[in-house]
MIDRENTI-302880 format. One record per residue: residue in one letter; x, y negated, z of N, C-alpha, C in turn. Coordinates in steps of 0.2 Angstrom, whole numbers, padded with zeros to 4 digits, always signed. Each point is the difference from the previous one (the first is absolute). Example, Ala and Ser with C-alpha at 12.3 -4.5 7.8 and 13.67 -1.06 7.14 Angstrom:
2
A+0066+0028+0039-0004-0006+0000+0004-0006+0000/S-0002-0005-0004+0004-0006+0001-0004-0005+0003/
This chain:
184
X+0004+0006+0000-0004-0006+0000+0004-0006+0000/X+0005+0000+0005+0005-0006+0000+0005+0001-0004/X+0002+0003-0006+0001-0001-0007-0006-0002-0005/X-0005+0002+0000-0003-0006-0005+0000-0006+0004/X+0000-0002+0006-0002-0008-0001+0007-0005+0000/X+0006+0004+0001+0007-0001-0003-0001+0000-0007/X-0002+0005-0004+0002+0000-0009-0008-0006-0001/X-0004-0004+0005-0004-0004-0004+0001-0007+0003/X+0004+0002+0005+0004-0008+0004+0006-0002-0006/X+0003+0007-0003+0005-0001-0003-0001-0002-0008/X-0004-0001-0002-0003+0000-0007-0004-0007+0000/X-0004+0000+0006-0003-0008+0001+0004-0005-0002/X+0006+0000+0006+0005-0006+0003+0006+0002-0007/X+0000+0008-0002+0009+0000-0003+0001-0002-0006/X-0007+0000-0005-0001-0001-0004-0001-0008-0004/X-0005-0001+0005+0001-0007-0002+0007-0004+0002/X+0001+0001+0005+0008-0001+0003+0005+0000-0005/X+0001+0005-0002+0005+0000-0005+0001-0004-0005/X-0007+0002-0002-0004-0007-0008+0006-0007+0003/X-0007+0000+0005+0006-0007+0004+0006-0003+0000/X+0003+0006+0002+0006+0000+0000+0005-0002-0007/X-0003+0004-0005+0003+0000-0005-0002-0006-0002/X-0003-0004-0002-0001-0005-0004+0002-0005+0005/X+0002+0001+0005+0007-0006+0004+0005+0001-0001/X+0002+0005-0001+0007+0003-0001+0002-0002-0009/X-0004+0003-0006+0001-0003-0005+0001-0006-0001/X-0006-0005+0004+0001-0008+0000+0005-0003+0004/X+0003+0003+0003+0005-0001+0004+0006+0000-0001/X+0001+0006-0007+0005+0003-0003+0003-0003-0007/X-0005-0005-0001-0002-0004-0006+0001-0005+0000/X+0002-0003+0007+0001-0007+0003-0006-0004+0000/X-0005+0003+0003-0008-0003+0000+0000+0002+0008/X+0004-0003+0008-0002+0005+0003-0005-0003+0003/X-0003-0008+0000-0004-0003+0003-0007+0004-0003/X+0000+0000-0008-0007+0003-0004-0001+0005+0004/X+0006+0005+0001-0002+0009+0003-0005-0003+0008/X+0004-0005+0003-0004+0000+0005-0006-0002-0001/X-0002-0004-0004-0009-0003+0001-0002+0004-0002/X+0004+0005-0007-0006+0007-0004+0002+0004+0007/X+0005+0003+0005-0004+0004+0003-0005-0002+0006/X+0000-0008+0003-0003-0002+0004-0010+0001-0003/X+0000-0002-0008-0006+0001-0001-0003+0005-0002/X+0005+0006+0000-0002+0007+0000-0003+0005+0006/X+0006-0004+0005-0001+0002+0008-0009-0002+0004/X-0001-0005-0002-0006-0005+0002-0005+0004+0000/X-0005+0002-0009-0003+0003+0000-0002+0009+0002/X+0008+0001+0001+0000+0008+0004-0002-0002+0005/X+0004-0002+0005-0002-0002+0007-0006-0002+0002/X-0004-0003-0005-0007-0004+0002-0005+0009-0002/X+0002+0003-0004-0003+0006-0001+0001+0005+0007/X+0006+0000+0000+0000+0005+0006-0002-0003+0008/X-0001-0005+0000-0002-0003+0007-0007+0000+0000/X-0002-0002-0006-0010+0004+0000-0001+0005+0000/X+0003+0005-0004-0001+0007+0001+0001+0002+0008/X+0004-0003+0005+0000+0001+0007-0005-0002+0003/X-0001-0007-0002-0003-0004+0006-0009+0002-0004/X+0000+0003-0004-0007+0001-0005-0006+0001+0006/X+0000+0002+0007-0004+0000+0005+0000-0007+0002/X+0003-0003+0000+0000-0006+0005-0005-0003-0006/X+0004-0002-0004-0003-0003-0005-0008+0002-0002/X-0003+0002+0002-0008+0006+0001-0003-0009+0000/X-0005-0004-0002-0006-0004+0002-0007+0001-0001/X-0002-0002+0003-0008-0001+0001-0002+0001-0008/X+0003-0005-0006-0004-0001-0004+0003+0007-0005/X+0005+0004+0002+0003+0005-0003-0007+0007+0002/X-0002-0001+0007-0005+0004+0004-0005-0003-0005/X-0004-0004-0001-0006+0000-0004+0001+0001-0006/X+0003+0001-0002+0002+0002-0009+0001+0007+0003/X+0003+0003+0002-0002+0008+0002-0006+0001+0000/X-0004-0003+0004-0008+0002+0004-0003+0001-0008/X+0001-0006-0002-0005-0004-0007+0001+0003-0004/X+0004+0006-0003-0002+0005-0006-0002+0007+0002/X-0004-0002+0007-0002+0005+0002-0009-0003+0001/X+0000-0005-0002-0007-0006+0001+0000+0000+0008/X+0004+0000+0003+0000-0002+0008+0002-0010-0001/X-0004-0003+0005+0001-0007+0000-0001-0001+0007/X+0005-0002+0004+0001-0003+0006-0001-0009-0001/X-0007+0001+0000+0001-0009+0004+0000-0004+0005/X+0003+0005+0006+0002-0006+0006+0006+0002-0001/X+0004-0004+0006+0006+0000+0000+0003+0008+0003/X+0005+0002-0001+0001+0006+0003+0010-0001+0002/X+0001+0005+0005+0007+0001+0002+0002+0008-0001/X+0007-0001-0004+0003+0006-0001+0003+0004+0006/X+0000+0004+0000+0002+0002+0007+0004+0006-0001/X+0002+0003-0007+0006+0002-0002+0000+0000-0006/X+0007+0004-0003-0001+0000-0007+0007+0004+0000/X+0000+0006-0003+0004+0004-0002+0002+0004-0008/X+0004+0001-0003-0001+0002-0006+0009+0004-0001/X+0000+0005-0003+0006+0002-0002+0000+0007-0003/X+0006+0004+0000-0002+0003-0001+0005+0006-0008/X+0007+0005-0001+0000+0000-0006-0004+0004-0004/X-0002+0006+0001-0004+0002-0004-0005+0000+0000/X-0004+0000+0005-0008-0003+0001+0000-0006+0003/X-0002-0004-0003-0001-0006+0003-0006-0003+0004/X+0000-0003+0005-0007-0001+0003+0001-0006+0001/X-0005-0005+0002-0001-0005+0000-0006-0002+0008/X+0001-0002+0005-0005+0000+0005-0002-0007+0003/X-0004-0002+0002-0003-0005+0003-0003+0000+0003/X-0002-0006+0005-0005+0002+0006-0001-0007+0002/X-0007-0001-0003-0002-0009+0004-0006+0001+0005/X+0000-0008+0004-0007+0000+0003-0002-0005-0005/X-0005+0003+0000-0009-0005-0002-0003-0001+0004/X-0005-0005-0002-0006-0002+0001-0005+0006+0002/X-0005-0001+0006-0006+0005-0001-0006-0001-0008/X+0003-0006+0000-0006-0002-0006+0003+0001-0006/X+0006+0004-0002+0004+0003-0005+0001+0004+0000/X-0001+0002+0006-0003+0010+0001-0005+0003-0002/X-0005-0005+0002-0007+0002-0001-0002-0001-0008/X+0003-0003-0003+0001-0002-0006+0002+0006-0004/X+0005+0004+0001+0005+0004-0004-0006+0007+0002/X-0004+0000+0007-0003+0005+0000-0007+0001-0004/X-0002-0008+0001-0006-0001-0004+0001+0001-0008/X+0005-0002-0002+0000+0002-0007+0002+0007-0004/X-0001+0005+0004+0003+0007-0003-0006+0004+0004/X-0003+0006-0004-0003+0006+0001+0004+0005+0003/X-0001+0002+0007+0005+0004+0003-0001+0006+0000/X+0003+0006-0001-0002+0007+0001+0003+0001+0008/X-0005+0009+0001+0004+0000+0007+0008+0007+0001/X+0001+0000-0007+0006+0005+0001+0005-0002-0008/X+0006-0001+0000+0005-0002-0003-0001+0008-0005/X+0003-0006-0006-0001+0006-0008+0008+0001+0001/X-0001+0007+0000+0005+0003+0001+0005+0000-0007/X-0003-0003-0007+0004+0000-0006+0006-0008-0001/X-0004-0003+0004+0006-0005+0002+0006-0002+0005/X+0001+0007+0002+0004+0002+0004+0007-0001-0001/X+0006-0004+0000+0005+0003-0004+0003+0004-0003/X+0000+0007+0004+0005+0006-0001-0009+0005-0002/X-0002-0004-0001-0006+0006-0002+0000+0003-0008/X-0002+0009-0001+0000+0002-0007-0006-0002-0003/X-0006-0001+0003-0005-0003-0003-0004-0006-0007/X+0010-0001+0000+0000-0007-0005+0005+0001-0006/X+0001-0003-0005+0007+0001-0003+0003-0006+0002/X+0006+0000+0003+0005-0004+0004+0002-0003-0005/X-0001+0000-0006+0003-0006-0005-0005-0003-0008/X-0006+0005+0000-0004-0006-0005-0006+0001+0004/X-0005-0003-0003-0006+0000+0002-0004-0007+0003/X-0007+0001+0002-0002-0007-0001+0003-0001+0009/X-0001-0006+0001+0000-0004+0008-0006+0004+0004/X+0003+0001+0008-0005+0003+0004+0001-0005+0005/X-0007-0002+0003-0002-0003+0004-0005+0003+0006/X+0002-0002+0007-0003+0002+0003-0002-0004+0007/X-0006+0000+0003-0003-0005+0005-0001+0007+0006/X+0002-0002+0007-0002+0005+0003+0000-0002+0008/X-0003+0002+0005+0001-0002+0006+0001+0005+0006/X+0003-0001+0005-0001+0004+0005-0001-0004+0008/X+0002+0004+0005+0001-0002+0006+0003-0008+0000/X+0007+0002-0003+0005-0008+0002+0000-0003-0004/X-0004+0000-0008+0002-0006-0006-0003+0004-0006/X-0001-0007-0004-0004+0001-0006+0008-0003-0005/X+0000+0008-0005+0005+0000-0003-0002-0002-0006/X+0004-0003-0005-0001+0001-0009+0006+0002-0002/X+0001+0006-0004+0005+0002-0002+0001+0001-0008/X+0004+0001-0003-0002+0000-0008+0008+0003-0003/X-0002+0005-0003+0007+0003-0005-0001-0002-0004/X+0006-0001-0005+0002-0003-0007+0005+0003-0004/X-0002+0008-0002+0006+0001-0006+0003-0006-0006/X+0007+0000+0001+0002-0004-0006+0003+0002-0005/X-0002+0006+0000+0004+0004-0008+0002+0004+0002/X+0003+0004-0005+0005+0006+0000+0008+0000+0004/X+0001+0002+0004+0008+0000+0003+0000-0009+0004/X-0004-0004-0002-0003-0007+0005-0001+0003+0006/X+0002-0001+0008-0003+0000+0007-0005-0002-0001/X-0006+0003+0003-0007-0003+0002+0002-0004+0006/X-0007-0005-0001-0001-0003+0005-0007+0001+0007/X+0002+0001+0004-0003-0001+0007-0002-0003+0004/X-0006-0004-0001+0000-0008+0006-0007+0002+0004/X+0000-0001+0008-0003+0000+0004-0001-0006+0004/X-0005-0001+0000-0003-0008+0003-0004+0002+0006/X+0002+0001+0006-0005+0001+0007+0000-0008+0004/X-0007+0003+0001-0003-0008+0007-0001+0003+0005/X+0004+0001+0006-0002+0001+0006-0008+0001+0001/X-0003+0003+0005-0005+0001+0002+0000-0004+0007/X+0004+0000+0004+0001-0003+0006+0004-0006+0002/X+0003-0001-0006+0003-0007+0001+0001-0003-0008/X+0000-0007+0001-0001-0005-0007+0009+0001-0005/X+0003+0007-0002+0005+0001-0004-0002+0003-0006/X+0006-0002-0004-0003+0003-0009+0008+0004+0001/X-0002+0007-0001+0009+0002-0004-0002+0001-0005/X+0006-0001-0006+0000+0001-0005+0007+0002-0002/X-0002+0007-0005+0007+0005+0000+0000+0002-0007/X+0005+0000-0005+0003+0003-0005+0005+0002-0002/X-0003+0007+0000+0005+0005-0003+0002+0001-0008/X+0007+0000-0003+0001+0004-0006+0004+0006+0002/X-0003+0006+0000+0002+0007+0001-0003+0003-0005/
């Protein structure tokens, strides 16, 4: 395991690195050495600004990041709400997680707009055989229990494409939305 995240540290940083390197070392060999430094200071820049959001890509998680998720699921949070986590990573299955407080009058909303069943359809399961894991149409499901009123939905995207898995729970007991997606 800690060989591949050396041969993917090493490929990240060694690769561009070198690029780098070289086109200082040319210009600098050429009698350009101030040019080697600006070309590699402005090569350096937009690596860096890459690899610092791909870290900080949690932090950076807002509110209006959360209503663009909710809203291609036709969910619309109209009072104010508070994140209260935000997770996401992940190399070969990706997951994506959340967790806000709402409003009761945007719960009551997200409940009132969906026909609830009282048992979860087992075909939108992730690891279920009951689906083709890669074509097929979108499955949706609305369903409730004891602790929360779930909406969940699979999305084959093609052939040898990871499907997608998004789960939308409201608390029962308290005013929270989690919202979870999976590509596995």
């Amino acid at each position: 395991m800690y060989t591949l995240y050396a041969l993917i540290f090493l490929i990240w940083f060694g690769i561009p690195g070198l690029f780098i390197y070289l086109m200082y070392w040319i210009l600098k060999k050429s009698g350009r050495k101030k040019l080697g430094t600006i070309v590699s200071i402005v090569l350096i820049l937009p690596f860096l600004m890459l690899t610092l959001y791909l870290l900080f890509d949690d932090l950076l998680f807002s509110k209006s990041d959360a209503r663009q998720l909710l809203s291609e699921h036709h969910i619309t949070l109209n009072d104010d709400f508070k994140i209260i986590s935000n997770q996401s990573g992940g190399l070969r299955d990706y997951t994506h997680q959340f967790e806000l407080s709402i409003s009761e009058k945007d719960k009551q909303s997200f409940i009132d707009q969906r026909t609830w069943s009282d048992k979860m359809d087992e075909r939108i399961e992730v690891h279920s055989s009951a689906v083709d894991r890669y074509e097929g149409d979108t499955l949706r499901a609305n369903y409730h229990d004891n602790d929360s009123y779930t909406y969940s939905m699979y999305r084959p995207n093609g052939k040898g494409i990871t499907p997608t898995f998004i789960k939308i729970c409201i608390s029962n007991h308290k005013n929270t939305l989690t919202y979870e997606e999976i590509l596995d």
